[in-house]
Backbone as numpy.savetxt, mean C-alpha at the origin, in Angstrom:
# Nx Ny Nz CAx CAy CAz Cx Cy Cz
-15.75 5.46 -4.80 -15.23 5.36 -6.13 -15.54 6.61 -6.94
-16.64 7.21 -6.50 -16.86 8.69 -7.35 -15.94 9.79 -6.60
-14.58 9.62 -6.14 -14.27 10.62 -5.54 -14.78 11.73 -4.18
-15.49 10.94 -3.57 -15.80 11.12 -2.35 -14.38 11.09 -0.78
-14.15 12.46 -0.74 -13.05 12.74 -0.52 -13.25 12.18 1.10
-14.64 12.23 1.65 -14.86 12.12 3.31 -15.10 10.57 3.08
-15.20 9.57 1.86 -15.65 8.12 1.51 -13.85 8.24 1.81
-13.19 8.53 1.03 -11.57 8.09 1.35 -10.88 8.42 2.29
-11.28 9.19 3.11 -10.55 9.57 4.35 -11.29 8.53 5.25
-12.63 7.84 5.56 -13.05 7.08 6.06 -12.63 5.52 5.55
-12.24 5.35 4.68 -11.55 3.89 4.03 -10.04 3.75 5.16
-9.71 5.18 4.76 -8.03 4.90 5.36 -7.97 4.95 6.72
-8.88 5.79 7.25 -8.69 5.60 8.94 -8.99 4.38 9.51
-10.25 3.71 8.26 -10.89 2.31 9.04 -9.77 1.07 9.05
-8.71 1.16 8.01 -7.89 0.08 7.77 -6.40 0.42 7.63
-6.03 1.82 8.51 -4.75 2.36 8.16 -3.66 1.45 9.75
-4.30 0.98 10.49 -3.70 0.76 11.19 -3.21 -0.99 11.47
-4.25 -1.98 10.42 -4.29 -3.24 10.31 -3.04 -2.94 9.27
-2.97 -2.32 7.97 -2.20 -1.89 6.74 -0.87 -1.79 7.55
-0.93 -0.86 8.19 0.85 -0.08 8.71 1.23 -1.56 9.42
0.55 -1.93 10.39 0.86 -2.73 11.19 1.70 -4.03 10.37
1.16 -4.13 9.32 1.54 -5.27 8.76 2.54 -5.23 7.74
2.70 -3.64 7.37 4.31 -3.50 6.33 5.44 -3.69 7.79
4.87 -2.77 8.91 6.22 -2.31 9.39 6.38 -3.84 10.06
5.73 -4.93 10.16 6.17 -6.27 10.65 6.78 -6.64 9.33
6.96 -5.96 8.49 7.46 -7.36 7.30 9.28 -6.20 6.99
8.84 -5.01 7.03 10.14 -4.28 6.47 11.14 -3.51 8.22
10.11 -3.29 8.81 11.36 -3.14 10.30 12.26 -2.10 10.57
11.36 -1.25 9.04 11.93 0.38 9.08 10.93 0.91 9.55
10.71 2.59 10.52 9.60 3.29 10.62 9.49 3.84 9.14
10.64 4.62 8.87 10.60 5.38 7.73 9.87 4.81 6.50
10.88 3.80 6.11 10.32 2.77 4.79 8.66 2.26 5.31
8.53 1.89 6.40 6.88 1.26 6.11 6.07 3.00 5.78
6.31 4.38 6.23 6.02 5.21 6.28 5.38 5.55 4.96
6.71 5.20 3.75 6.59 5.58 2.81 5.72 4.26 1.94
5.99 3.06 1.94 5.27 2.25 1.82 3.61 2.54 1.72
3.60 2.56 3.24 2.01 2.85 3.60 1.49 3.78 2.82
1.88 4.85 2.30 1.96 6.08 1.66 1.62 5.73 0.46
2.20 5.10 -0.14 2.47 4.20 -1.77 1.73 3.64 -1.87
1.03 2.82 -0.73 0.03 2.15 -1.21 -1.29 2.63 -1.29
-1.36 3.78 -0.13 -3.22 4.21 -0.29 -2.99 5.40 -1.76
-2.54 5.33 -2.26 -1.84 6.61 -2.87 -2.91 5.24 -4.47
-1.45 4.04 -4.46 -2.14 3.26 -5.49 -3.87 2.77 -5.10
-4.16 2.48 -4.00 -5.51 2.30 -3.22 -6.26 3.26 -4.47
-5.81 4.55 -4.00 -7.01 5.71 -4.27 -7.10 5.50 -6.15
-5.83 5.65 -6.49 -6.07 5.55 -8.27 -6.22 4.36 -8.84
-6.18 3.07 -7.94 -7.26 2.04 -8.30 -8.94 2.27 -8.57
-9.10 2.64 -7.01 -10.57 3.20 -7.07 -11.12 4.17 -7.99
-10.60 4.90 -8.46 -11.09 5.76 -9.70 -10.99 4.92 -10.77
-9.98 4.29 -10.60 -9.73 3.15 -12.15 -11.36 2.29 -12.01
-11.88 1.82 -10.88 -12.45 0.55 -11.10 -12.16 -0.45 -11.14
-11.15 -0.84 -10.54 -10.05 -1.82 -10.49 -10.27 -2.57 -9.04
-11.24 -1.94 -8.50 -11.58 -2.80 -7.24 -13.13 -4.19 -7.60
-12.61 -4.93 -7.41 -14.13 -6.06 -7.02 -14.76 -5.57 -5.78
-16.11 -5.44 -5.70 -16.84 -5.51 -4.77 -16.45 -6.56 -3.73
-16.90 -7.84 -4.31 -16.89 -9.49 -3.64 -15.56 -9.54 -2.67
-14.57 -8.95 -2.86 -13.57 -9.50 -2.33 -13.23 -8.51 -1.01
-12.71 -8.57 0.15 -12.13 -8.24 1.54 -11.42 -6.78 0.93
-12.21 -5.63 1.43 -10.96 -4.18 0.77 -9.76 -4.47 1.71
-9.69 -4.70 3.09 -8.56 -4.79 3.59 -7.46 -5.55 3.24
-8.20 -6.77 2.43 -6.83 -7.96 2.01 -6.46 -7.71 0.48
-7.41 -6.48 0.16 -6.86 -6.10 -1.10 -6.15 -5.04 -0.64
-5.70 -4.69 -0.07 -4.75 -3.06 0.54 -3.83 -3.58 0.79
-3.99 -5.24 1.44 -2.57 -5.71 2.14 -2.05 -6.14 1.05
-2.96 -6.42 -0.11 -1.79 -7.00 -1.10 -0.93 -5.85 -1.95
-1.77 -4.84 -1.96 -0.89 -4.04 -2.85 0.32 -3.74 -1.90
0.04 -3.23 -0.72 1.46 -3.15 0.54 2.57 -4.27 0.07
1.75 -5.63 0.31 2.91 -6.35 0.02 3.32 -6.42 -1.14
2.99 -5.86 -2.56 3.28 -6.31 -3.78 4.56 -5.19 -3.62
3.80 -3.73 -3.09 4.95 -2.49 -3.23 6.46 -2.54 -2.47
5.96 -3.54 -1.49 7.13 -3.93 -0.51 8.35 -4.86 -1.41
7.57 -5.77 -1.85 8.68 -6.16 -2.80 9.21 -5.88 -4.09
8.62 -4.92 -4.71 8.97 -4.11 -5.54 10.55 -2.93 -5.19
10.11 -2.73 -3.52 11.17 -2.03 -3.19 12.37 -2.68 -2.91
12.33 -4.15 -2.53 13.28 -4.80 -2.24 14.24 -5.37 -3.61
13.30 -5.62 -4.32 13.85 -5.73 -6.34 14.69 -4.64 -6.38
14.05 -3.02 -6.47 15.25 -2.03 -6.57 15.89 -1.86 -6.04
15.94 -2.06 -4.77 17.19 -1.96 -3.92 18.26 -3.33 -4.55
17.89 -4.30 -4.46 18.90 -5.49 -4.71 19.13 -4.96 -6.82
19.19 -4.44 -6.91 19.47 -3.92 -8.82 20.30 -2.86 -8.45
20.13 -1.43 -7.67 20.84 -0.47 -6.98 22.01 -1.22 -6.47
22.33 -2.32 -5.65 22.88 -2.97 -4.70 24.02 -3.74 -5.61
23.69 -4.06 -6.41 24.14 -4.77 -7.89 25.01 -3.94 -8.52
24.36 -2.56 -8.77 24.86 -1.42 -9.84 26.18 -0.98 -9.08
26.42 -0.58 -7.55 27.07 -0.08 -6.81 28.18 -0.86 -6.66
28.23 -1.86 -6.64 29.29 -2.63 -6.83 30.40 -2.69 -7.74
């Protein structure tokens, strides 16, 4: 949380592969979980400076939620895009 750049490169290697594993089962793009995955350690990291993390709770099932929150966030703009184009 103090910006410990070898603390965040060790967060993401420890849980980057439970994380990916589990967008690209829900979205079934390489690309999109790519960017996803991306989006989320991205929000991960400026949580953690925020303080926005609880100790008490699982960091991995808090990573999966932001994945899944961003996942459907993308699916909202696409179906509004999808809407507009019409």
């Amino acid at each position: 949380m103090a910006g410990d750049l070898d603390a965040i490169e060790t967060l993401i290697s420890r849980h980057k592969d439970k994380v990916f594993t589990y967008i690209m089962f829900v979205v079934k793009n390489e690309a999109l979980a790519e960017d996803v995955f991306q989006d989320t350690f991205i929000k991960v990291i400026n949580s953690l400076k925020r303080g926005k993390y609880n100790e008490q709770g699982v960091f991995s099932s808090w990573v999966i939620r932001i994945a899944h929150n961003l996942i459907i966030d993308h699916y909202r703009k696409s179906k509004k895009n999808a809407y507009f184009l019409e």
